[in-house]
PDB file of N, CA, C and O in Angstrom:
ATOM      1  N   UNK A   1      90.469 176.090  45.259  1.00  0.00           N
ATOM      2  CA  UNK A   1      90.610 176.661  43.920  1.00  0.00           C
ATOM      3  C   UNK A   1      91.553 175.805  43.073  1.00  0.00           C
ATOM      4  O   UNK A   1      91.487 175.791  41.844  1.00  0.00           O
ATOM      5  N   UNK A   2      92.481 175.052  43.821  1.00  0.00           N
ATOM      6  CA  UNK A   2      93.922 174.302  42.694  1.00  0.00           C
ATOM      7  C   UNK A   2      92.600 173.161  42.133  1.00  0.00           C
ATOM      8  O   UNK A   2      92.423 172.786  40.974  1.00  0.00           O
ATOM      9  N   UNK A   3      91.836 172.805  43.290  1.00  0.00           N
ATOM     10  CA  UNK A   3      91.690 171.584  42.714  1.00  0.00           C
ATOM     11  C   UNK A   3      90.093 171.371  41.148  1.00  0.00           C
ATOM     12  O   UNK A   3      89.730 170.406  40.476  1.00  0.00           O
ATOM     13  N   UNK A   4      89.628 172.851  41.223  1.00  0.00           N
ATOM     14  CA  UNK A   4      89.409 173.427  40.379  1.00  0.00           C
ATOM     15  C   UNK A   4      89.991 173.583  39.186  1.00  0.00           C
ATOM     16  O   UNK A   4      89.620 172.838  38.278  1.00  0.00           O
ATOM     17  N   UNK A   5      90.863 174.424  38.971  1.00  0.00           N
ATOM     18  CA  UNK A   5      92.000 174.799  38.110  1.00  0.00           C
ATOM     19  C   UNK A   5      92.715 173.128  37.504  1.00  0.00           C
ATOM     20  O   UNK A   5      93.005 172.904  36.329  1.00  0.00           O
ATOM     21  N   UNK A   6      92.841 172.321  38.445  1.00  0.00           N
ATOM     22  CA  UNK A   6      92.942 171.107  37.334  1.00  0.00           C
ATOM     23  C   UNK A   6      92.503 170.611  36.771  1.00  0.00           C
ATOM     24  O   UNK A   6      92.988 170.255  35.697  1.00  0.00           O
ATOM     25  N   UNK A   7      90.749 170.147  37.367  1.00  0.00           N
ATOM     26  CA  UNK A   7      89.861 169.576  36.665  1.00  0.00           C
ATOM     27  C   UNK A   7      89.778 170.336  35.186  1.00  0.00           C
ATOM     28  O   UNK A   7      89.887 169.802  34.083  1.00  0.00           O
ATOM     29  N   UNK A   8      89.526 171.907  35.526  1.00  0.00           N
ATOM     30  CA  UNK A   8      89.464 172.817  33.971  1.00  0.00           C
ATOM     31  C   UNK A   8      90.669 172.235  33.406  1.00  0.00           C
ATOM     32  O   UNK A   8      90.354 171.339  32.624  1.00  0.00           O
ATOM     33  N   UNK A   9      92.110 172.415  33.507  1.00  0.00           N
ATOM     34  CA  UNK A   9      93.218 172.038  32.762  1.00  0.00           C
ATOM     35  C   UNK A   9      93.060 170.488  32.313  1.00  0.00           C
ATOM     36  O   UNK A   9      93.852 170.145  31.435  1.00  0.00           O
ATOM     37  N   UNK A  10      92.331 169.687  32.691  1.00  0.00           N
ATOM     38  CA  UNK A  10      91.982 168.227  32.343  1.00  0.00           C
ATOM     39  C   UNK A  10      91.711 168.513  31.344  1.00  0.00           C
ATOM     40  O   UNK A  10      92.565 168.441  30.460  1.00  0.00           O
ATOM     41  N   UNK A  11      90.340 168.982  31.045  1.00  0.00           N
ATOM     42  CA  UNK A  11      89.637 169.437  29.520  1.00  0.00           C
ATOM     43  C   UNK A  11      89.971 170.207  28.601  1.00  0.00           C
ATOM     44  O   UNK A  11      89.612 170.193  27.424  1.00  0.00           O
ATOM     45  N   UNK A  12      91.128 171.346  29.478  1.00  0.00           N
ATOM     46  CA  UNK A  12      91.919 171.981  28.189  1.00  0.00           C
ATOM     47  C   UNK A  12      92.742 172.622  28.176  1.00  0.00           C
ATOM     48  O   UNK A  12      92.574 173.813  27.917  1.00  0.00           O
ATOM     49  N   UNK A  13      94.303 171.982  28.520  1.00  0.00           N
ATOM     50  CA  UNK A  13      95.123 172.647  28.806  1.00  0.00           C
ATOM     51  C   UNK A  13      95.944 173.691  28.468  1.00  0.00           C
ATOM     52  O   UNK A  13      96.890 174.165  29.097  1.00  0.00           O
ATOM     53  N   UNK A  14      95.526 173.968  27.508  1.00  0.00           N
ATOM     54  CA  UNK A  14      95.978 174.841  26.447  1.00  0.00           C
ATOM     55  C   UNK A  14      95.149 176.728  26.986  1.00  0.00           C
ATOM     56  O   UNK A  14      95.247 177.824  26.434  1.00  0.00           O
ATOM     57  N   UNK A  15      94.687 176.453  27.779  1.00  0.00           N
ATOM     58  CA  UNK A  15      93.997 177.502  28.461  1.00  0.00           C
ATOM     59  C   UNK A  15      94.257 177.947  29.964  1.00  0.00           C
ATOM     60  O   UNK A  15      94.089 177.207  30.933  1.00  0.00           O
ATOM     61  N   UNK A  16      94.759 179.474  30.025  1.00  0.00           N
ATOM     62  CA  UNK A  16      95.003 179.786  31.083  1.00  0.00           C
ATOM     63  C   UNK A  16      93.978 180.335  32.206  1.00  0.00           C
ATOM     64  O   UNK A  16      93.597 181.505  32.156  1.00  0.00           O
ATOM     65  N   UNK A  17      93.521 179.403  33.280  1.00  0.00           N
ATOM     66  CA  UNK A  17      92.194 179.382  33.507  1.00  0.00           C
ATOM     67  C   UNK A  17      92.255 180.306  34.579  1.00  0.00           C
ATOM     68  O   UNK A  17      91.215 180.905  34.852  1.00  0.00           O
ATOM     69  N   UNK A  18      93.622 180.607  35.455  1.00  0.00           N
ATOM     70  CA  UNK A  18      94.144 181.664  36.536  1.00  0.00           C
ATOM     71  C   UNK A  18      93.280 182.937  36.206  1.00  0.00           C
ATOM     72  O   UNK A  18      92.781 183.637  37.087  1.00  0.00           O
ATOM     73  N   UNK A  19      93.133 183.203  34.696  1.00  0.00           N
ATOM     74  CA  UNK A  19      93.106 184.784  34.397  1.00  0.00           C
ATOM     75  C   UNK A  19      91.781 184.525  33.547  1.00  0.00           C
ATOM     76  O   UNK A  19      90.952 185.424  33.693  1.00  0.00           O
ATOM     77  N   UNK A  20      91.441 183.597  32.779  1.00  0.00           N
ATOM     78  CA  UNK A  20      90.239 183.711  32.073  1.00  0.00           C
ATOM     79  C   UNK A  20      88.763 183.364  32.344  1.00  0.00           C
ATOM     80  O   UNK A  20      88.183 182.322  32.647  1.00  0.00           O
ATOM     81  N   UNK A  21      88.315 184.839  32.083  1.00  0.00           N
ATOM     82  CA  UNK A  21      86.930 185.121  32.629  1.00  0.00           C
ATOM     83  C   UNK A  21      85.453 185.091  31.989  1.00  0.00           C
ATOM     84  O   UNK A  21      84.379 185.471  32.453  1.00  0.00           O
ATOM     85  N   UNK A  22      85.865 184.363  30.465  1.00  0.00           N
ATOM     86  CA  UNK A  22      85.444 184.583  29.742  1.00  0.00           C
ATOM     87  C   UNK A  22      85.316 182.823  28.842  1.00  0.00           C
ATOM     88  O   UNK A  22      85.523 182.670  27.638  1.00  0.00           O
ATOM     89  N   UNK A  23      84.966 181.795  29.742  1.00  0.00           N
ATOM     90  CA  UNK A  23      84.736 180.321  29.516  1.00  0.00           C
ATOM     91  C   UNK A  23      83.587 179.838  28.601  1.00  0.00           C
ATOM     92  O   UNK A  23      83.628 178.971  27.728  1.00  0.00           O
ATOM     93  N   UNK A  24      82.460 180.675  29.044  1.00  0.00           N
ATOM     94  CA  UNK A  24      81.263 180.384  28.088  1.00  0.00           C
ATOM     95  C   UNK A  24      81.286 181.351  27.078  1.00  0.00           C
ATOM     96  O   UNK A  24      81.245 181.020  25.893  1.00  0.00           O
ATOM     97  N   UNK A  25      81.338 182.314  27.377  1.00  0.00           N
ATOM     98  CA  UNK A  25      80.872 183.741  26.483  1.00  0.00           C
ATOM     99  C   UNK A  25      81.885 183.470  24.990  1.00  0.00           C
ATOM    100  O   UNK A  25      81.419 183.624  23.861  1.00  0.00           O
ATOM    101  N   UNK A  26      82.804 183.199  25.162  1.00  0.00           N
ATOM    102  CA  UNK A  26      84.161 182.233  24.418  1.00  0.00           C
ATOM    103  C   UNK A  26      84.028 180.988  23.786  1.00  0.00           C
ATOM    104  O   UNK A  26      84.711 180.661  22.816  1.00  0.00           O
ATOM    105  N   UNK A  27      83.170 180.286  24.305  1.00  0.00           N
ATOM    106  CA  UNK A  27      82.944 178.666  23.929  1.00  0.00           C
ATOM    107  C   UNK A  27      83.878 177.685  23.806  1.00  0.00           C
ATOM    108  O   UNK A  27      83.960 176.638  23.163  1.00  0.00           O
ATOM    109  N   UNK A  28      84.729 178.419  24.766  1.00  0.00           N
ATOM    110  CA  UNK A  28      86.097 177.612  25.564  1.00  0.00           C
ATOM    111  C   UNK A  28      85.289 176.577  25.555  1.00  0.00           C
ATOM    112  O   UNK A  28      85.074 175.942  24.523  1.00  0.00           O
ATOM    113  N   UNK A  29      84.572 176.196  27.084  1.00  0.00           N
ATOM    114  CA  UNK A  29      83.680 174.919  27.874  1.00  0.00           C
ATOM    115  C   UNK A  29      82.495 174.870  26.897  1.00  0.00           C
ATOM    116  O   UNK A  29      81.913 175.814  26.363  1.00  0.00           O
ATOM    117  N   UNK A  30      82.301 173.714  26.802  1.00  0.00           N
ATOM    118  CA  UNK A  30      80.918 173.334  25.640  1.00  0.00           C
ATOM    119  C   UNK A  30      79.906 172.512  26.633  1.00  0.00           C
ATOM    120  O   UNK A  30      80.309 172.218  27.758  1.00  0.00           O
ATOM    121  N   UNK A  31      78.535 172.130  26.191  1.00  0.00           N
ATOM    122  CA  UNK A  31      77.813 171.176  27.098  1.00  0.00           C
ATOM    123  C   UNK A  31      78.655 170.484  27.816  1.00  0.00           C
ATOM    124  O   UNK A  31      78.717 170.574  29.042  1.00  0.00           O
ATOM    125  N   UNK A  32      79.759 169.333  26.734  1.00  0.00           N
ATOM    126  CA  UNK A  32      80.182 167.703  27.359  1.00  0.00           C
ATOM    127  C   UNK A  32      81.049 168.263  28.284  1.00  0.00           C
ATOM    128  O   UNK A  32      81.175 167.463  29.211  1.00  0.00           O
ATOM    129  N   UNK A  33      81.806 169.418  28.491  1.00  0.00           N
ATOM    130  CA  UNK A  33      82.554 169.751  29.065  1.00  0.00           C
ATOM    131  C   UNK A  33      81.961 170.532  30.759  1.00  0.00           C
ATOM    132  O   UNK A  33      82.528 170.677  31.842  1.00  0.00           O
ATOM    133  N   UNK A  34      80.404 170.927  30.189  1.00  0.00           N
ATOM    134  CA  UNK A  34      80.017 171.266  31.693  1.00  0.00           C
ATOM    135  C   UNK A  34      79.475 170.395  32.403  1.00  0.00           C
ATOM    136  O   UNK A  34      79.110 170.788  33.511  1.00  0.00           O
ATOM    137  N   UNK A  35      79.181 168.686  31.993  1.00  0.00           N
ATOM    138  CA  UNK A  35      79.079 168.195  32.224  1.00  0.00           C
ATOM    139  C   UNK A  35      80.025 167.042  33.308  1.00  0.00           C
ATOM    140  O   UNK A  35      79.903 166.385  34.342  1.00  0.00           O
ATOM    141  N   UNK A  36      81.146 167.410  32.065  1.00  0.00           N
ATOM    142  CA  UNK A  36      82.349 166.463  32.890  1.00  0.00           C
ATOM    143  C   UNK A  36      82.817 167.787  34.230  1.00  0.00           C
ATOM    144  O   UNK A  36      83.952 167.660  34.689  1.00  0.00           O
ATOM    145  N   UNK A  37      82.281 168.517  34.573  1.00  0.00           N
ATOM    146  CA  UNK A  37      82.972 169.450  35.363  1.00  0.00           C
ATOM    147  C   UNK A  37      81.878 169.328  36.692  1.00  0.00           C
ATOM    148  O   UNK A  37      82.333 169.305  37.835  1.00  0.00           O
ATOM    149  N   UNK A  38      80.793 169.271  36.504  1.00  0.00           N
ATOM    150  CA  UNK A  38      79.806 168.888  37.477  1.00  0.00           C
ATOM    151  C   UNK A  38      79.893 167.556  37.641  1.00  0.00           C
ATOM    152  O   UNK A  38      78.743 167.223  37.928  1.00  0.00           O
ATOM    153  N   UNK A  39      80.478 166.729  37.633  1.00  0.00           N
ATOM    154  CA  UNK A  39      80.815 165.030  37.644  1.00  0.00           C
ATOM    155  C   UNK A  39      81.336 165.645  39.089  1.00  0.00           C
ATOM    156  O   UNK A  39      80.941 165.644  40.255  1.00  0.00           O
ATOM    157  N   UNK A  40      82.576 166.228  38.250  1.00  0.00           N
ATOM    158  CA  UNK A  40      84.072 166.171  38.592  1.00  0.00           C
ATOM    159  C   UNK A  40      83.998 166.920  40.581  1.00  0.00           C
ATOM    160  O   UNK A  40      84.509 166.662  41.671  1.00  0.00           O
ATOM    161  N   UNK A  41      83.032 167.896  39.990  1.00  0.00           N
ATOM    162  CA  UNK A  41      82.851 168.848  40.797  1.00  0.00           C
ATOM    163  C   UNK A  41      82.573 168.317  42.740  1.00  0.00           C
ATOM    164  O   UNK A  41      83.022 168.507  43.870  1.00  0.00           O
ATOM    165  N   UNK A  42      81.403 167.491  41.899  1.00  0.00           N
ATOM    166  CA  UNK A  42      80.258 166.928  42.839  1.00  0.00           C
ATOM    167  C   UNK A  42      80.760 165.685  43.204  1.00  0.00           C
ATOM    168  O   UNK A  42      80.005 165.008  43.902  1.00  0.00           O
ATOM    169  N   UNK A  43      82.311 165.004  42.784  1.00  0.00           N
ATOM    170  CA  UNK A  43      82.813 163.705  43.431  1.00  0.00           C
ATOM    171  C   UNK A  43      83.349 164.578  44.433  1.00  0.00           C
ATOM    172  O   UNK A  43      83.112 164.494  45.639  1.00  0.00           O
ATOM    173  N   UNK A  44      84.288 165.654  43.713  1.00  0.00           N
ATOM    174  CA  UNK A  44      85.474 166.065  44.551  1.00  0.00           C
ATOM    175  C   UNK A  44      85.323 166.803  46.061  1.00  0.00           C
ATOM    176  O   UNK A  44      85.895 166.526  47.115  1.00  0.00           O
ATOM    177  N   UNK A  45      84.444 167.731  45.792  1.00  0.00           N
ATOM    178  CA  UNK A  45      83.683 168.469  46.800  1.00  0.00           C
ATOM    179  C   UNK A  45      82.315 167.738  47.947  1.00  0.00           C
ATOM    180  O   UNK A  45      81.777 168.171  48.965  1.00  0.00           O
ATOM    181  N   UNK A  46      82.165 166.540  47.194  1.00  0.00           N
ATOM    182  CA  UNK A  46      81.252 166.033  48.095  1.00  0.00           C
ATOM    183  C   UNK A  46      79.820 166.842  47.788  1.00  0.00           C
ATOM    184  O   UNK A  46      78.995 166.652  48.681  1.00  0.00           O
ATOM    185  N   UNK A  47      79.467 167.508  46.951  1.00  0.00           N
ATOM    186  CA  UNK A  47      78.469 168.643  47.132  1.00  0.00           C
ATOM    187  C   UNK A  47      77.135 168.235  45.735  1.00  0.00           C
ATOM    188  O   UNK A  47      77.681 167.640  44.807  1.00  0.00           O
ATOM    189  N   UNK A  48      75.975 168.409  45.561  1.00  0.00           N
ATOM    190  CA  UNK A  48      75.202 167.997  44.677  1.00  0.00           C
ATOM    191  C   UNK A  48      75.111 169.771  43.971  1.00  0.00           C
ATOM    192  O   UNK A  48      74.856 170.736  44.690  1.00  0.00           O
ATOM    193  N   UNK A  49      75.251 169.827  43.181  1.00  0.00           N
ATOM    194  CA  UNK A  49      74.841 171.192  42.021  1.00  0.00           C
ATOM    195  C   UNK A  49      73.616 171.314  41.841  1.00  0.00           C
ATOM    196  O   UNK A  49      73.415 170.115  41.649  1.00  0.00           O
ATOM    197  N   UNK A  50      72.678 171.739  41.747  1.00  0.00           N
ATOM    198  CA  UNK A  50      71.473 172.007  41.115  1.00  0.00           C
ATOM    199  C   UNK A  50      71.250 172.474  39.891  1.00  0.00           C
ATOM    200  O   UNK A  50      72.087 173.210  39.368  1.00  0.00           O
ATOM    201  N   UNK A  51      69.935 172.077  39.153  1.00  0.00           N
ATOM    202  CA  UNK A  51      70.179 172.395  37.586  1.00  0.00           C
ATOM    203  C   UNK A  51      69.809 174.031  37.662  1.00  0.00           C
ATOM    204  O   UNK A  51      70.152 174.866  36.825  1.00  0.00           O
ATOM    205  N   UNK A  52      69.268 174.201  38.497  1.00  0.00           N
ATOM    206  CA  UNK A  52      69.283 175.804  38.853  1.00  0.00           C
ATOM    207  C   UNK A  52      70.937 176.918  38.557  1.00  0.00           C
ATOM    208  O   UNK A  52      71.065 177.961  37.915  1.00  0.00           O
ATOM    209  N   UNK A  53      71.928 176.128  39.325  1.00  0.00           N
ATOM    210  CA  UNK A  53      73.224 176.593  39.726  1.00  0.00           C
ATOM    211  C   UNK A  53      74.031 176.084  37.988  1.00  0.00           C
ATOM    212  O   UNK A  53      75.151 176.486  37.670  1.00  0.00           O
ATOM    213  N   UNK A  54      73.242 175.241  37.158  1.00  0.00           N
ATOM    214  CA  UNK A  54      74.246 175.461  35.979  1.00  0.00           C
ATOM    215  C   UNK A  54      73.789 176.383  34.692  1.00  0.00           C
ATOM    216  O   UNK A  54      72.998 176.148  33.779  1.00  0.00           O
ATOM    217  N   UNK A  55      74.883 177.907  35.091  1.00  0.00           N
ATOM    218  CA  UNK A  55      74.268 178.736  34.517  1.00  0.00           C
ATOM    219  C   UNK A  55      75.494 179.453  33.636  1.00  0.00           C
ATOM    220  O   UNK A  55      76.487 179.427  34.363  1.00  0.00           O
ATOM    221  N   UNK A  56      75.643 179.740  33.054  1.00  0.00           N
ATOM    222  CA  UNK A  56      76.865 180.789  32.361  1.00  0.00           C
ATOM    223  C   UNK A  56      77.662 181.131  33.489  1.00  0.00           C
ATOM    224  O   UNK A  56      78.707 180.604  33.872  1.00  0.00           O
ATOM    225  N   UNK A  57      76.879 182.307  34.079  1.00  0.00           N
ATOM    226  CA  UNK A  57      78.036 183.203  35.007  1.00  0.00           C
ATOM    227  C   UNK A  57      78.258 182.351  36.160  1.00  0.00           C
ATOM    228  O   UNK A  57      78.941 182.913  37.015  1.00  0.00           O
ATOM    229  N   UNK A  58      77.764 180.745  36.560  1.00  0.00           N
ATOM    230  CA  UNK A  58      78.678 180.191  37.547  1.00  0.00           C
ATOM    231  C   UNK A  58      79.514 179.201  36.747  1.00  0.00           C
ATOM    232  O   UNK A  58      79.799 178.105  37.231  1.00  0.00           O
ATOM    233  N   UNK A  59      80.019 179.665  35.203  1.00  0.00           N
ATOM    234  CA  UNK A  59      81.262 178.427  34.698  1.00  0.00           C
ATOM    235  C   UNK A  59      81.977 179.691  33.678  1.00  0.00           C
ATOM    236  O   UNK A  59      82.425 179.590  32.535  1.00  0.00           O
ATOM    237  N   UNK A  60      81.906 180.609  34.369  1.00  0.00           N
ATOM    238  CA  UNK A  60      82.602 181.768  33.093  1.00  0.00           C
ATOM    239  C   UNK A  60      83.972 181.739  33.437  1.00  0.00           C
ATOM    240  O   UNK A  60      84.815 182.054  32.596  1.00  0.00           O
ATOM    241  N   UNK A  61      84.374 181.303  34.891  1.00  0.00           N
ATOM    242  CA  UNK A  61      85.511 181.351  35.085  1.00  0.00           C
ATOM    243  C   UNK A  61      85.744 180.087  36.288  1.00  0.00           C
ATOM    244  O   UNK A  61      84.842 179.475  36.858  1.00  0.00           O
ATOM    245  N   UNK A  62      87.009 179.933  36.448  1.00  0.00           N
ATOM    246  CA  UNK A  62      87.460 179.118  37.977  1.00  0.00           C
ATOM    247  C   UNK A  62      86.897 180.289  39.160  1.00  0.00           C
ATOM    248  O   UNK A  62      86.044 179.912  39.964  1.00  0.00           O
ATOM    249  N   UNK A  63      87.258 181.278  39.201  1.00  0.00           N
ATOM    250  CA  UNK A  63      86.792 182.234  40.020  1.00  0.00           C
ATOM    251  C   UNK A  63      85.019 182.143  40.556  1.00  0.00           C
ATOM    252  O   UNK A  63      84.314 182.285  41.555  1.00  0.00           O
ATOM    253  N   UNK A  64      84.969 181.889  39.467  1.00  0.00           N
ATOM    254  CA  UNK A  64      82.976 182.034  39.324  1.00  0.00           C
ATOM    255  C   UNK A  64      82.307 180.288  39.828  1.00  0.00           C
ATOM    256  O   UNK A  64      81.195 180.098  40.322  1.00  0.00           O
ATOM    257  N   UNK A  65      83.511 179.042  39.477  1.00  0.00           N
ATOM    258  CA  UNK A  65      83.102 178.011  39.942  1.00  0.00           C
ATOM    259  C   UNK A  65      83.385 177.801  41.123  1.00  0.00           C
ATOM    260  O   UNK A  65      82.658 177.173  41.892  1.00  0.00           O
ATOM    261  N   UNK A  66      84.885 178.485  41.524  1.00  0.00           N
ATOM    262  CA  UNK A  66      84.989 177.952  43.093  1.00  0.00           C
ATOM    263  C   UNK A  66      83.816 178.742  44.331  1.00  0.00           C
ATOM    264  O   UNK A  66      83.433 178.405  45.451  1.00  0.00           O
ATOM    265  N   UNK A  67      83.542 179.895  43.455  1.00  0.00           N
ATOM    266  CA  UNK A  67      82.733 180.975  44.250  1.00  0.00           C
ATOM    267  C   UNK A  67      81.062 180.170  44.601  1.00  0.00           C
ATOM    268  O   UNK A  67      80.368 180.532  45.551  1.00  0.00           O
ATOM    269  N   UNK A  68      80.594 178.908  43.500  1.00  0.00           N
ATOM    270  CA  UNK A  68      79.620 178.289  43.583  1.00  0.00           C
ATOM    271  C   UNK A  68      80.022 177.297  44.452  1.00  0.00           C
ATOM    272  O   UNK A  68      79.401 177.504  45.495  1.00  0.00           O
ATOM    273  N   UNK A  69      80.642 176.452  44.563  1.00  0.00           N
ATOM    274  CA  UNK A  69      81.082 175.276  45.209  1.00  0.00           C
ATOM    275  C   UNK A  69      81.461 175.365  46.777  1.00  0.00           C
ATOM    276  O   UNK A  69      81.396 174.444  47.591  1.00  0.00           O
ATOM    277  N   UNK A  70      81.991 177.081  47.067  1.00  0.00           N
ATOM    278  CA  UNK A  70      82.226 177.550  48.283  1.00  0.00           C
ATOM    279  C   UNK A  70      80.226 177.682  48.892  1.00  0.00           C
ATOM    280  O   UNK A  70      79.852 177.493  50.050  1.00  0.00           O
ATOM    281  N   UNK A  71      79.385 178.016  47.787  1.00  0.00           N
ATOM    282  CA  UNK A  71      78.403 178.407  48.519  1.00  0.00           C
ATOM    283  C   UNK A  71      77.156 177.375  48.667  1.00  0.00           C
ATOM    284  O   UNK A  71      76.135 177.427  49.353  1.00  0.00           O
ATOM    285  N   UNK A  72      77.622 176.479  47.806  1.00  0.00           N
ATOM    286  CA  UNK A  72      77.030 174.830  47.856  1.00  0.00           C
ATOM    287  C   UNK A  72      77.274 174.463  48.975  1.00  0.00           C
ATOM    288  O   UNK A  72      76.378 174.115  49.745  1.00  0.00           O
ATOM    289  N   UNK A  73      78.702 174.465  49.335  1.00  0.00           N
ATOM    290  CA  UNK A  73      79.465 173.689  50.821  1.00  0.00           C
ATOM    291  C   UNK A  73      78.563 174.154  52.300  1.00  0.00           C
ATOM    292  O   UNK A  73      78.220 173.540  53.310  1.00  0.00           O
ATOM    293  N   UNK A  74      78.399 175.607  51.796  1.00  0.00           N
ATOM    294  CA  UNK A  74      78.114 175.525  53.001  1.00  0.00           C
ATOM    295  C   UNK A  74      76.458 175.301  53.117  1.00  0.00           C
ATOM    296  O   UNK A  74      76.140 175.229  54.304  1.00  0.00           O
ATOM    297  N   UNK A  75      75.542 175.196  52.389  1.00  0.00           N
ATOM    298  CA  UNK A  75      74.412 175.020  52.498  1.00  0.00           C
ATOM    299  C   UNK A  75      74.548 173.246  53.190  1.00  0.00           C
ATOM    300  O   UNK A  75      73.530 172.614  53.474  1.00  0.00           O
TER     301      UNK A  75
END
């Protein structure tokens, strides 16, 4: 999850990402930004995303991305 929580604080630190659940619905994260996060995602984790898996409710929060990346891993 930290290493989550930084990549988000990369793109905008000005946002407290611990508590906010509300990333897209908000327009906090924009395209370039879900983009640089699936880069980021898929170096860090070792894991490929599917265009299936980029959806609102898996980037609404850190909660909601680590919860994808936990279920990528293990596939």
């Amino acid at each position: 999850m930290e290493i989550i929580i930084e990549i988000l604080s990369g793109l905008h630190p000005e946002v407290d990402f611990e508590t906010m659940d509300t990333l897209i619905d908000n327009k906090i994260l924009d395209s370039f930004d879900i983009v640089s996060i699936v880069s980021d995602i898929s170096d860090e984790f070792d894991i490929t995303i599917p265009v299936e898996e980029i959806v609102p409710k898996n980037f609404n929060s850190a909660k909601a991305l680590y919860a994808m990346v936990e279920r990528l891993s293990e596939e």
